[in-house]
C-alpha positions as CSV (number, residue, x, y, z in Angstrom):
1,X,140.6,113.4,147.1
2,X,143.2,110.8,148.9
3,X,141.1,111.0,151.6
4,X,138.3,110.3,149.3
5,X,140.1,107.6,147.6
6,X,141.5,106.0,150.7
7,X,137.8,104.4,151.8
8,X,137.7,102.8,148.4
9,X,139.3,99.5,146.5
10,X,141.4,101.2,144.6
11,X,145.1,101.5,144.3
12,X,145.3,104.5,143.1
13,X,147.3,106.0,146.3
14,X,149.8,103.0,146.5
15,X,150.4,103.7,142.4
16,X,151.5,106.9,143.8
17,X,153.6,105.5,146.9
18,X,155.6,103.4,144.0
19,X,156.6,105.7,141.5
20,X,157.3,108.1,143.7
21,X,159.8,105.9,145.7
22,X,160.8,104.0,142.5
23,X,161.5,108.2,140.9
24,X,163.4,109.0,144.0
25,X,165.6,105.8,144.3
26,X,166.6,106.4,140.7
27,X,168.1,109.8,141.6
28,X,169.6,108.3,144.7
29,X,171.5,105.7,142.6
30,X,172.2,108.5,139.8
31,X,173.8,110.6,142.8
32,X,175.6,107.7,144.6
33,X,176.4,105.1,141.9
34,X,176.3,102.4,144.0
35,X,175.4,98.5,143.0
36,X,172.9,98.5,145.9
37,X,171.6,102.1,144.7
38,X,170.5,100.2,141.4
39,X,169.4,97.4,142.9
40,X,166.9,99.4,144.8
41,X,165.5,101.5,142.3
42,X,165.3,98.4,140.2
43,X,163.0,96.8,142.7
44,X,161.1,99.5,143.5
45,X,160.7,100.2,139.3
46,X,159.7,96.4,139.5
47,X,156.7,96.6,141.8
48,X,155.9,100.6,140.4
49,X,155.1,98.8,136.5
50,X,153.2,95.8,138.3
51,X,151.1,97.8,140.2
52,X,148.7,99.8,137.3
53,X,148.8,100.7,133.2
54,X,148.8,104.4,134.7
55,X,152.2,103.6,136.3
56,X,153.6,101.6,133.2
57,X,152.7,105.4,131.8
58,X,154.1,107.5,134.2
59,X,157.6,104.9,133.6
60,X,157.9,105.2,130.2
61,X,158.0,109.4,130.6
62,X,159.8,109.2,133.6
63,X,162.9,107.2,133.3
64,X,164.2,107.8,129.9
65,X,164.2,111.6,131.0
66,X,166.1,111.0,134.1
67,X,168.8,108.8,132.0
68,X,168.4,111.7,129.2
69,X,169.0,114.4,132.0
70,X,171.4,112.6,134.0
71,X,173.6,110.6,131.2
72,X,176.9,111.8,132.4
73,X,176.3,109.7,136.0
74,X,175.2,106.5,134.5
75,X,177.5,103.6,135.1
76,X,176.3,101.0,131.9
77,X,177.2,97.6,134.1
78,X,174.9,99.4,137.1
79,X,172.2,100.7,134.8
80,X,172.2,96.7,133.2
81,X,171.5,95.3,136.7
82,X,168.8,98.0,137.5
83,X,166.9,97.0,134.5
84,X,167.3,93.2,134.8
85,X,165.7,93.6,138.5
86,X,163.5,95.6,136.9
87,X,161.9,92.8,134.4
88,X,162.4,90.6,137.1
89,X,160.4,92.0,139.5
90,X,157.2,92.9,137.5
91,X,157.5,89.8,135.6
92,X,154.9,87.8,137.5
93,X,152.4,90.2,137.4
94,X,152.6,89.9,133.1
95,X,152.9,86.2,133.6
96,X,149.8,85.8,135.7
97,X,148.1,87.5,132.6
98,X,149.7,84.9,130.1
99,X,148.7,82.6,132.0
100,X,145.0,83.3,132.5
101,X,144.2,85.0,129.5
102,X,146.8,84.0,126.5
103,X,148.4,87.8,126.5
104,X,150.8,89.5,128.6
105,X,149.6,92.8,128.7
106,X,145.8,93.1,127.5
107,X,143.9,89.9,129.8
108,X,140.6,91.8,130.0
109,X,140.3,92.0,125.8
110,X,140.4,88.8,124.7
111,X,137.2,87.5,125.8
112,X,136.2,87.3,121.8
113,X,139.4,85.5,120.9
114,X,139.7,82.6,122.9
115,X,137.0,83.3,125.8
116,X,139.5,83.6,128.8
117,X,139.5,87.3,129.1
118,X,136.9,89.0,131.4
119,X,135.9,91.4,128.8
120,X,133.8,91.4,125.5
121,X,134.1,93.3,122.8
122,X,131.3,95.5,124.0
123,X,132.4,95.6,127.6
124,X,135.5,97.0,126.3
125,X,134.1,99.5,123.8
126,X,131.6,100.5,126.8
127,X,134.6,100.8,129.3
128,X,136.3,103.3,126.1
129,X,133.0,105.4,126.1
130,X,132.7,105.5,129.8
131,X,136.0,106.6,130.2
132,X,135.8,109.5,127.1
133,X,133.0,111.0,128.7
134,X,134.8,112.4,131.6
135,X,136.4,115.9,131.5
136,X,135.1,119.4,129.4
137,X,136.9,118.6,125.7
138,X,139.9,117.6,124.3
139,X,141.2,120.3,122.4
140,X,144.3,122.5,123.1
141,X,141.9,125.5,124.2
142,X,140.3,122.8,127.1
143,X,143.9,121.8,128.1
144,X,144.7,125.7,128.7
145,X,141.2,125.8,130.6
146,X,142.3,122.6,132.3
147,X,142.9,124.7,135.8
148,X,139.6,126.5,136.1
149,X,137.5,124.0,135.0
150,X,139.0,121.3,137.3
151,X,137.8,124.2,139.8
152,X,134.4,125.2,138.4
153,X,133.7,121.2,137.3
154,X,134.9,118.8,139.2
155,X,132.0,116.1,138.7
156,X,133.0,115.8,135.3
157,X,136.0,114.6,136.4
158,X,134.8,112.5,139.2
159,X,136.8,114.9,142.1
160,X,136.2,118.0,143.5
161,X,139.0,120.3,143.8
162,X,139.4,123.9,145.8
163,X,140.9,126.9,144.7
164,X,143.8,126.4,147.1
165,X,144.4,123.0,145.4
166,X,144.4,124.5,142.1
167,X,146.9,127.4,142.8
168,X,149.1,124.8,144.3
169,X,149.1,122.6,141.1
170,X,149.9,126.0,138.8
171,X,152.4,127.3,141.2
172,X,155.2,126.0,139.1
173,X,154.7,129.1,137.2
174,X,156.0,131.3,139.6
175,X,159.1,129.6,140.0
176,X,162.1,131.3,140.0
177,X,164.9,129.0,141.0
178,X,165.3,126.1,138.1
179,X,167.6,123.6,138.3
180,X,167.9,120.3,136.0
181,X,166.0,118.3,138.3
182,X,162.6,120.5,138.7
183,X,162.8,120.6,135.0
184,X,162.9,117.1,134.8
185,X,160.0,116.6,137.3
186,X,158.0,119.6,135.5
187,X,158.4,117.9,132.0
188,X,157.3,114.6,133.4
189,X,154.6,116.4,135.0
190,X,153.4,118.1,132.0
191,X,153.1,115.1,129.7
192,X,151.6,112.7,131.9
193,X,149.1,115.8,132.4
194,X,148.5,115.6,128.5
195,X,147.7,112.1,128.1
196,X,145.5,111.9,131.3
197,X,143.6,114.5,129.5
198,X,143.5,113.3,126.2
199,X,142.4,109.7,127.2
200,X,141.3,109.5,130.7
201,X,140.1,112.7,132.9
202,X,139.4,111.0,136.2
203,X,140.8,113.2,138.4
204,X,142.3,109.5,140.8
205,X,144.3,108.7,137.5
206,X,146.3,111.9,138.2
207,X,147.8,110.5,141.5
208,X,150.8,109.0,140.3
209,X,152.1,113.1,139.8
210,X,151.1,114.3,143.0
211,X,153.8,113.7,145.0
212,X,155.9,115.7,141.8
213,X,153.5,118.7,142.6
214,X,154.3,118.9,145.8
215,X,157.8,119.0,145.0
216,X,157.1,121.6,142.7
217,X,155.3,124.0,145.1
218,X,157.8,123.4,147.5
219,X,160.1,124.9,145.2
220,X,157.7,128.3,144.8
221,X,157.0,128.0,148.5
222,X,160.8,127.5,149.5
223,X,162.6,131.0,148.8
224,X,159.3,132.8,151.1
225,X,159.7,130.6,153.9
226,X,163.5,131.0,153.9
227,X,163.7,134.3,154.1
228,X,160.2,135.1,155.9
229,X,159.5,132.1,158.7
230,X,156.2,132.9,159.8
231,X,155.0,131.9,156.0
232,X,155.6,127.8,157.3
233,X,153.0,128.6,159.7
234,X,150.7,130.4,157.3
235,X,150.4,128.2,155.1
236,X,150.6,125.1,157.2
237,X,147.5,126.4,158.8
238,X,145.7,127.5,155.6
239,X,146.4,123.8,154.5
240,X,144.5,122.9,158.2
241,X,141.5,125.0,157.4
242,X,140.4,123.9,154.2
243,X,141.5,120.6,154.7
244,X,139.1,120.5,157.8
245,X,136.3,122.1,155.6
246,X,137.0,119.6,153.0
247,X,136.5,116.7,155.5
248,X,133.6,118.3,157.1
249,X,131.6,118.3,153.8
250,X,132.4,114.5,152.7
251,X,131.7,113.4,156.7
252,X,128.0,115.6,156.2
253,X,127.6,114.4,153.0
254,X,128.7,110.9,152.8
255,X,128.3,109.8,156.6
């Protein structure tokens, strides 16, 4: 799907490049408690909410819990700084929409208002319908079917995924070492899943928790590869193979 997605406008892989680095400079600073630390993960939060909505999402799960989590290694006068870069940094992005459109965070809906958005009224209930006709339901039994029918109906949410992919993304199940942190990561992971289902399932508005499954099957994958090497190379070159399918049927199919 990053392959996929990578040949395309849309920013959906550098969404996931941002919160990702904007997540990890957070637990930097949490762990150093250094000015600069802050400063970073301030910037980095900066450009994350000024890239995509589905960021500003995956921010307002994902930093209260680390502040939650981690409250006993927050220095207030560092935190204060962090979030003042913070504003600062993503506050031309909500300024350009001002500007244009006469609201900081909604420019596309206001066409009906004062006719400087982009969007109608029925462009934007369109855009609703389009978006609710993705995925298999949205009840709690679909959310527990979630797995198998990503697997079994991937056009009906615009990506196709493999079996490997899918025991990948459920392999948090089979952890047995927990610490604080994968619990943080899994809870974030969890919600964000939950909304993405309830409102959008298009399976490129998931990459913003990609890189947070990964660490989460590193964390299944890490005890067998500790104490049995030869699993690195196994599954490095299972990951080789179907990848190399994968890429063999979108280069046959799509040129």
């Amino acid at each position: 799907i990053v392959l996929e997605m990578s040949v395309t406008p849309y920013v959906e892989i550098g969404v996931a490049l941002f919160c990702f680095a904007a997540f990890y400079s957070t637990c930097i600073w949490l762990e150093e408690q250094r000015i600069v630390s802050a400063v970073s993960s301030g910037i980095l939060w900066g450009v994350c909410l000024g890239s995509k909505y589905t960021a500003v999402l995956f921010f307002v799960l994902a930093f209260p819990l680390l502040l939650i989590f981690f409250w006993k290694k927050i220095s207030v006068s560092q935190l204060v700084w962090l979030v003042f870069i913070l504003f600062l940094v993503s506050f031309p992005w909500y300024l350009r929409n001002k500007y244009y459109s006469g609201d900081w965070f909604f420019p596309l809906f206001l066409n009906e208002i004062n006719n400087k958005g982009i969007w109608s009224l029925s462009d934007v209930k369109g855009q609703v319908g389009h978006w609710r006709g993705f995925g298999m339901g949205r009840n709690i039994r679909d959310f527990y079917m979630l797995p198998i029918n990503l697997l079994l109906h991937g056009n009906r949410f615009e990506g196709n995924l493999g079996i490997f992919q899918i025991f990948f993304i459920c392999s948090f199940l089979l952890i047995k070492k927990w610490d604080r942190i994968i619990a943080v990561i899994l809870l974030i992971v969890l919600v964000y899943m939950f909304f993405w289902f309830r409102f959008f399932s298009v399976i490129r508005y998931l990459f913003p928790i990609i890189p947070f499954l990964s660490i989460l099957s590193a964390r299944f994958f890490e005890p067998c590869c500790f104490k049995r090497k030869y699993w690195v190379f196994l599954v490095t070159l299972a990951v080789l193979f179907f990848g190399f399918i994968n890429i063999s049927r979108m280069v046959h199919e799509q040129g």
